[in-house]
C-alpha positions in Angstrom: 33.7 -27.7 -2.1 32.1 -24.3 -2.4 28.5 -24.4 -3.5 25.8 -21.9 -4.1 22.3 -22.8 -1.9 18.9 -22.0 -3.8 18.3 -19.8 -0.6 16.7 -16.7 -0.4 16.9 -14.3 -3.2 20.5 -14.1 -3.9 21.1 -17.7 -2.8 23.7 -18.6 0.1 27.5 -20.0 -0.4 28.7 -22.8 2.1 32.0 -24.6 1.7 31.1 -28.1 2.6 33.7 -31.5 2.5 34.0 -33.1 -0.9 33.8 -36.4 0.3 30.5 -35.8 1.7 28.7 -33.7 -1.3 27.0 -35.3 -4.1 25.6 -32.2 -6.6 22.9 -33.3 -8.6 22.1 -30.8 -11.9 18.3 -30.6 -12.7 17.9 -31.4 -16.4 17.1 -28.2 -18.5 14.3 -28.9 -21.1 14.0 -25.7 -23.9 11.6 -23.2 -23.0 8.3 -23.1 -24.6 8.0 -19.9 -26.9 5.1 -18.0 -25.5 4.7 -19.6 -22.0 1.4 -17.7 -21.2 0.0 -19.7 -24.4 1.0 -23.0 -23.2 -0.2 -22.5 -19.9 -4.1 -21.3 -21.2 -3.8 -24.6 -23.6 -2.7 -26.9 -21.0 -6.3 -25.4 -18.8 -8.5 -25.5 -21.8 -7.3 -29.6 -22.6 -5.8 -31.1 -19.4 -5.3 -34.8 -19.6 -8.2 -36.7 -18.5 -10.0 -34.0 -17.1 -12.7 -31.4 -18.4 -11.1 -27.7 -19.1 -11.1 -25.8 -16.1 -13.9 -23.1 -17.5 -15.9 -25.9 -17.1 -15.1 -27.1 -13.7 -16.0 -23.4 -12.1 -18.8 -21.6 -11.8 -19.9 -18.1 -11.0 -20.7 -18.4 -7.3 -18.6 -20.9 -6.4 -16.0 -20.4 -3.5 -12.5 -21.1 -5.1 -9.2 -21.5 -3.4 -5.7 -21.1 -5.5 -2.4 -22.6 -3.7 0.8 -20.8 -4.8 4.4 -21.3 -3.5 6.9 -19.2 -2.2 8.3 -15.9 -3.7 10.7 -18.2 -4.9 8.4 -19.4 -7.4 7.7 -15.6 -8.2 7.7 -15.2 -11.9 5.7 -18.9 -12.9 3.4 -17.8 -10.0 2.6 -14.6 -11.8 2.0 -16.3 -14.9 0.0 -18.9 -14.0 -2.5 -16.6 -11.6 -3.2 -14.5 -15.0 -3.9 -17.7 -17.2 -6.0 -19.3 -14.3 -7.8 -15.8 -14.0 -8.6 -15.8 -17.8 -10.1 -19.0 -18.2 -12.3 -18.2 -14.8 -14.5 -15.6 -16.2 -17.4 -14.4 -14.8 -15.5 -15.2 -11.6 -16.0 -12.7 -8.6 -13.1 -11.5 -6.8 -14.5 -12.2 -3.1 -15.1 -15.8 -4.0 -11.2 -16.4 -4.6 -8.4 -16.9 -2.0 -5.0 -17.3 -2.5 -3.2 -19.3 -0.7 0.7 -18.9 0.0 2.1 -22.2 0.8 5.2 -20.7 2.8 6.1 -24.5 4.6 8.2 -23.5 7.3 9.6 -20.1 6.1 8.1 -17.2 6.9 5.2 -15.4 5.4 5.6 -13.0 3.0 5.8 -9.2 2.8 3.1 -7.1 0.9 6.3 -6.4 -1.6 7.0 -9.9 -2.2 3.7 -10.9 -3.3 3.6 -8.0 -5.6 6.6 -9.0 -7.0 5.3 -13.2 -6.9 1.6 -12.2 -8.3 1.3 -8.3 -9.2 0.1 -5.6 -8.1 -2.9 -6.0 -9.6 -3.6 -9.3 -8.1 -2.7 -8.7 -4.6 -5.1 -5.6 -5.0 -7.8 -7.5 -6.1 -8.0 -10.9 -4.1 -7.7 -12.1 -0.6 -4.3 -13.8 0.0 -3.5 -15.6 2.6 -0.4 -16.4 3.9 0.3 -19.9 5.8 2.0 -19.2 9.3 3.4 -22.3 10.8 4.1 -20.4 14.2 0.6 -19.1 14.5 -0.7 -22.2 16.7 -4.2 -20.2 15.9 -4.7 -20.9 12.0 -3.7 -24.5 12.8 -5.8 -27.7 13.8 -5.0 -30.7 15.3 -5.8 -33.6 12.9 -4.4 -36.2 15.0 -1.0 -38.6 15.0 -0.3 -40.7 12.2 1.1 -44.2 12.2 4.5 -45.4 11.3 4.8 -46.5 7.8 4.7 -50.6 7.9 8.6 -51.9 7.4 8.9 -54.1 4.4 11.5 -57.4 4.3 
């Protein structure tokens, strides 16, 4: 069977042996009409908490995780409807953060293209480097999940 990988920008073909692939299809709901207008409604009446212009302050040090460049078109969104409802916010207090897992970090270019210009101008961003034994700590081992019978 010849599939198409969700890798990278353009994706990546493999042929793999039918008896061992099992495709699963994500389920497509219909787009909401104006997405930027969803996504400020959602912050002003999230469920069971109080809207995010309340939960920052002026001041206050505030720290935004972001995915990949894969992600780049809902991370530009949302970073413009998070920004909006944070007003009064000053641009040193903010940090990106690019959550990059194991991949590598990203290029200037790319988080243009994930955030804007505009954005990556304006606020720090920091990219996670899992090969940078530097930016990481040691939190200690964790224990083997207890086996159920």
């Amino acid at each position: 069977m010849r599939i198409t990988l969700d890798y990278g920008s353009e994706g990546l073909e493999v042929d793999l042996p039918d008896e061992r692939v099992t495709v699963i299809e994500p389920q497509f709901l219909q787009a909401v009409d104006n997405p930027h207008v969803a996504l400020v409604a959602a912050l002003r009446a999230p469920i069971g908490r109080p809207p995010l212009r309340e939960i920052v302050r002026p001041g206050q040090r505030i720290a935004i995780s972001s995915a990949t460049s894969r992600a780049r078109s809902r991370a530009k969104r949302c970073s413009k409807a998070l920004f909006e409802e944070m007003p009064g916010i000053n641009a040193d207090d903010v940090t990106i953060l690019i959550a990059t897992g194991t991949h590598r970090t990203n290029t200037r270019a790319e988080l243009e293209r994930m955030l804007g210009h505009e954005i990556v101008a304006k606020y720090t961003i920091v990219n996670h480097d899992s090969r940078d034994d530097s930016s990481l700590a040691y939190l200690g081992d964790t224990k083997p999940a207890p086996r159920f019978t």
